[in-house]
N, C-alpha and C positions, 0 to 999 in steps of 0.2 A: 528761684534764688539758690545760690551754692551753698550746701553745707560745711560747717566749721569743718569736719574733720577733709573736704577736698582742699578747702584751702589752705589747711594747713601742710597738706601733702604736696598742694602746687609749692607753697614757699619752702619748704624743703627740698623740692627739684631745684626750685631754682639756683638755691643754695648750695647744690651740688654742683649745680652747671657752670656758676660763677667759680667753681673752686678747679674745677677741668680749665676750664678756659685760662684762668691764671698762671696753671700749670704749664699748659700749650705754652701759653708767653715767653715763660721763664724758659722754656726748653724752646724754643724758637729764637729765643736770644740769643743761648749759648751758641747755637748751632749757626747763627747768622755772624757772630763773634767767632767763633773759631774760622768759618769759610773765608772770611774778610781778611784772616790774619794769613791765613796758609795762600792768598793773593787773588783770590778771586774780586774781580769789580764788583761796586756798589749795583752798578746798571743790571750786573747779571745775577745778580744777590734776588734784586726785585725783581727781575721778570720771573726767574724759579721761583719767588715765593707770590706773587700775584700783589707784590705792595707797589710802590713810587719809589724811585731814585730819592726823594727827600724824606720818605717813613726812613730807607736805610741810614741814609744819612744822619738823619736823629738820632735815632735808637744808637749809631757808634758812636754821636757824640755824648749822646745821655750815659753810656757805658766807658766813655773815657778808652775807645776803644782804637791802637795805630795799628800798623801793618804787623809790626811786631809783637811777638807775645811779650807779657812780662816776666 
């Protein structure tokens, strides 16, 4: 059986890794937002980033996001 103090160290990793990855997102947004706007295709948006045509497509419309900056 694991002791208190591993487990407690594994929920604090994870707790770290979930706050990294959050990160990643929000910086993976901007960067997928500014590409999109300076005219790069959605199709080439996803193949450099390893998503679907329709994760990008989401994500600009979940960010309210045109060709144009605001």
């Amino acid at each position: 059986m694991a002791s208190k103090n591993t487990l407690e160290t594994a929920a604090a990793a994870l707790r770290e890794a979930q706050a990294a990855v959050h990160t990643a997102r929000r910086e993976l947004t901007a960067v997928i937002v500014t590409a999109y706007q300076a005219g790069e295709p959605a199709v080439r948006i996803a193949e450099r980033t390893g998503t679907s045509v329709i994760e990008i497509r989401n994500l600009l419309a979940a960010t309210q996001t045109s060709r144009r900056a605001r």
